[in-house]
C-alpha positions as CSV (number, residue, x, y, z in Angstrom):
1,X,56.0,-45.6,-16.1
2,X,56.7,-42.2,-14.8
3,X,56.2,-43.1,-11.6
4,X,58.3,-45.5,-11.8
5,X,61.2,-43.5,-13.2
6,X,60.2,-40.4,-10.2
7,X,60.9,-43.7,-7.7
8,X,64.2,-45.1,-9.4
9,X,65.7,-41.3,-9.6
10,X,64.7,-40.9,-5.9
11,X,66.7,-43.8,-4.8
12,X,69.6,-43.4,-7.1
13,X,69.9,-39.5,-5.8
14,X,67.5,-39.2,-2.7
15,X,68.3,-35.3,-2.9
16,X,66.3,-34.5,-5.7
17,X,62.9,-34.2,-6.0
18,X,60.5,-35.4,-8.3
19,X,59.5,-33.1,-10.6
20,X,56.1,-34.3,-11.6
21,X,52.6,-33.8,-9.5
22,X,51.5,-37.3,-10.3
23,X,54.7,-38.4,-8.3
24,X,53.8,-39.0,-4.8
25,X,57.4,-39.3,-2.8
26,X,57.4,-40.2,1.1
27,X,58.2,-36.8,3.3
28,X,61.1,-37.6,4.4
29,X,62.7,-37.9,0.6
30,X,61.9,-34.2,-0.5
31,X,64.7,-32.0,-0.8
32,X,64.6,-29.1,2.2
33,X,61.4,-26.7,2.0
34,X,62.1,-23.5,1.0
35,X,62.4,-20.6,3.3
36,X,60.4,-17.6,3.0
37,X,62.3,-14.3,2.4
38,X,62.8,-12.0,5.1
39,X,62.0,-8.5,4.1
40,X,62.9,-5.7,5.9
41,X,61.4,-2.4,6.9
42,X,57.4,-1.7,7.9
43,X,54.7,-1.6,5.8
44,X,52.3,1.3,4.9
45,X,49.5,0.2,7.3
46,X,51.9,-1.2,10.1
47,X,53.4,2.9,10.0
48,X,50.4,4.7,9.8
49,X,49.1,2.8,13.3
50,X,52.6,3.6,15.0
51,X,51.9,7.1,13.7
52,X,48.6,7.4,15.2
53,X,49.1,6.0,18.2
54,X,52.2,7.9,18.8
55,X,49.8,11.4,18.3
56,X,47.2,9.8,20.5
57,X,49.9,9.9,23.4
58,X,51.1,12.7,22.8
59,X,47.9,14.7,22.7
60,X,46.7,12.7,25.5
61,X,50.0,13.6,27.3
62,X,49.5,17.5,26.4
63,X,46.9,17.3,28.3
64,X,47.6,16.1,31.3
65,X,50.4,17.7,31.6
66,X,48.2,21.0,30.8
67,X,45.6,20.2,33.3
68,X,48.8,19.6,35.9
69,X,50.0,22.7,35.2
70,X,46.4,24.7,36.2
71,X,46.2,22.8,39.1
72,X,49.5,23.5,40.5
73,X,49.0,27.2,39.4
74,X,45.7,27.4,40.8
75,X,47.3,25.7,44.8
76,X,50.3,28.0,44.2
77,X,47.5,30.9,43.9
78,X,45.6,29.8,47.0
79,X,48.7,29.3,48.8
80,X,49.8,32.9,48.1
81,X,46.3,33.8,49.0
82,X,46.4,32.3,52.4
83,X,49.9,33.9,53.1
84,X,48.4,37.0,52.2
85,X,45.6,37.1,54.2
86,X,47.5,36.6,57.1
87,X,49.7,40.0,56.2
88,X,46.9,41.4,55.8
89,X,45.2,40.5,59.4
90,X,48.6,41.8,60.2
91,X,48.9,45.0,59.0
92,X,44.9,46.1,59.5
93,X,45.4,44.9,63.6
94,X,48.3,47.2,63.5
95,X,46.3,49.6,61.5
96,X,43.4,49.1,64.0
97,X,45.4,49.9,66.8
98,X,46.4,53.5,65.6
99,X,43.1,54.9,64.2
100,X,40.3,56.2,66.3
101,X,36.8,55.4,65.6
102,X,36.1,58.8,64.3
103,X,38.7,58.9,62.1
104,X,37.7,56.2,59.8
105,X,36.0,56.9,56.4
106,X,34.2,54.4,54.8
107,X,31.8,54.3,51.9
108,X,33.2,52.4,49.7
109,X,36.8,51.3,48.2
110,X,38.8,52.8,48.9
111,X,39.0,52.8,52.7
112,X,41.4,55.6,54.7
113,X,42.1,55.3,58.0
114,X,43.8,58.5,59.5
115,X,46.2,58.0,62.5
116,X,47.9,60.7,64.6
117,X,50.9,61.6,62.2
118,X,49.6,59.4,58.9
119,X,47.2,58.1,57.6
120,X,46.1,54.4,56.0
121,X,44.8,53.8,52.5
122,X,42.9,50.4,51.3
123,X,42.2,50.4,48.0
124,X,40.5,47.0,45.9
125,X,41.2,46.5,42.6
126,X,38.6,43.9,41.3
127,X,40.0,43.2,37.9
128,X,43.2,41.8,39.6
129,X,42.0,40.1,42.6
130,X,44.4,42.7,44.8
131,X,43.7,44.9,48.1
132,X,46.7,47.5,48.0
133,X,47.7,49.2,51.2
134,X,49.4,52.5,51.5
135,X,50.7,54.5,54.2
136,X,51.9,58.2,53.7
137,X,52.1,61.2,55.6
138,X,51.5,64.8,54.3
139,X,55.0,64.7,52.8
140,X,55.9,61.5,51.4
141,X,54.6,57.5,51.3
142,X,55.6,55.4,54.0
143,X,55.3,52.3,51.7
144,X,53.0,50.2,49.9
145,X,51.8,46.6,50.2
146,X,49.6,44.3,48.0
147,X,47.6,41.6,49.1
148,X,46.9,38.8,46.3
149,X,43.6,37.4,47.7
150,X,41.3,34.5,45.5
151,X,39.6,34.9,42.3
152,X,36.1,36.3,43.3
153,X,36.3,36.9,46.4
154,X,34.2,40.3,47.6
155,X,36.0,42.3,50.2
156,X,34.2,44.9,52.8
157,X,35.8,46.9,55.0
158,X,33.4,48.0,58.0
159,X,34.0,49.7,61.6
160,X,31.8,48.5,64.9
161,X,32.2,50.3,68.4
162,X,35.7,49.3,69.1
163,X,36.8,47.1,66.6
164,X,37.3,47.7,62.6
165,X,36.3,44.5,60.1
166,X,37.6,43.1,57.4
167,X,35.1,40.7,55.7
168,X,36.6,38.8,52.3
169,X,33.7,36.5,50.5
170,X,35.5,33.5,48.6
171,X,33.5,32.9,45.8
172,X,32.0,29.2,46.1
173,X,32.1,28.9,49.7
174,X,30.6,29.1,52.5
175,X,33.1,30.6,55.0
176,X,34.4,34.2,54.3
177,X,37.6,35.4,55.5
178,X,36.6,38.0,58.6
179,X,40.0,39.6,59.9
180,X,39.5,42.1,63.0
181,X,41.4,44.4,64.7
182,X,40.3,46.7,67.9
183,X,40.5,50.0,67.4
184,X,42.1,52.6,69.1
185,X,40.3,53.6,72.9
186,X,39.8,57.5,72.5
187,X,41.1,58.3,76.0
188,X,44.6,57.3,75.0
């Protein structure tokens, strides 16, 4: 009978649905299904991911861009270094050329080198990787220079026959740095 009365209400107002479970009403009469609500916003869980893989790029980030920045610091350093060395051939073949033989001391750092009216100081400073070069006379300094050269590197000054010798071990390699200049001939 209920059934009955669930089928009758259906026809007379197809709209409606029947109320009952032991109703069973083709698909096509039940009313429209209802739509889930929308809700708005994140949830705990759905934040805390974002959250942590926001932090995983940006530590991840932080380093790279760290490990960029050493790089570049370390070729702008070797850069430098190279430039360096070649003032520094420079200014010892010019240095070579003034000094005689017999007026060189060296032991060990620092290195003079005495010319006709002045005279030549090398000095290494270890701790900060620089060979400084002065020039003076009795009276006053002609100038100064300083030479970056690489971390570790081991320079030795030396003088042969004719020719003075400037030897600069690169820690890690193989090649040194050797920069010569001929010295002054004694009958000039």
């Amino acid at each position: 009978m209920i059934k009955e009365h669930c089928l009758h209400e259906q026809k007379l107002h197809p709209s409606i649905a029947c109320i009952t479970t032991a109703c069973k009403v083709p698909p096509g009469i039940l009313a429209q299904p209802r739509t889930p609500t929308t809700r708005f916003g994140y949830t705990l869980l759905e934040t805390l991911i974002a959250l942590s893989l926001l932090s995983t790029l940006a530590i991840s980030s932080v380093t790279i861009m760290t490990t960029i920045t050493e790089d570049g610091i370390a070729l702008a350093q070797a850069r430098q270094s190279r430039r360096d060395a070649q003032r520094i051939a420079k200014s010892l073949r010019q240095d070579a050329s003034k000094t005689l033989r017999t007026n060189i001391e060296i032991t060990t750092w620092p290195v003079t080198l005495h010319h006709e009216s002045s005279k030549t100081i090398y000095h290494w400073d270890e701790a900060e990787n620089i060979l400084t070069r002065t020039e003076s006379t009795e009276q006053e300094n002609l100038g100064s220079e300083r030479f970056l050269l690489p971390k570790g590197s081991k320079p030795a000054m030396s003088a042969e026959t004719n020719r003075l010798t400037l030897r600069i071990d690169l820690a890690g390699e193989n090649n040194p740095w050797v920069i010569e200049g001929d010295l002054k001939d004694g009958d000039s």
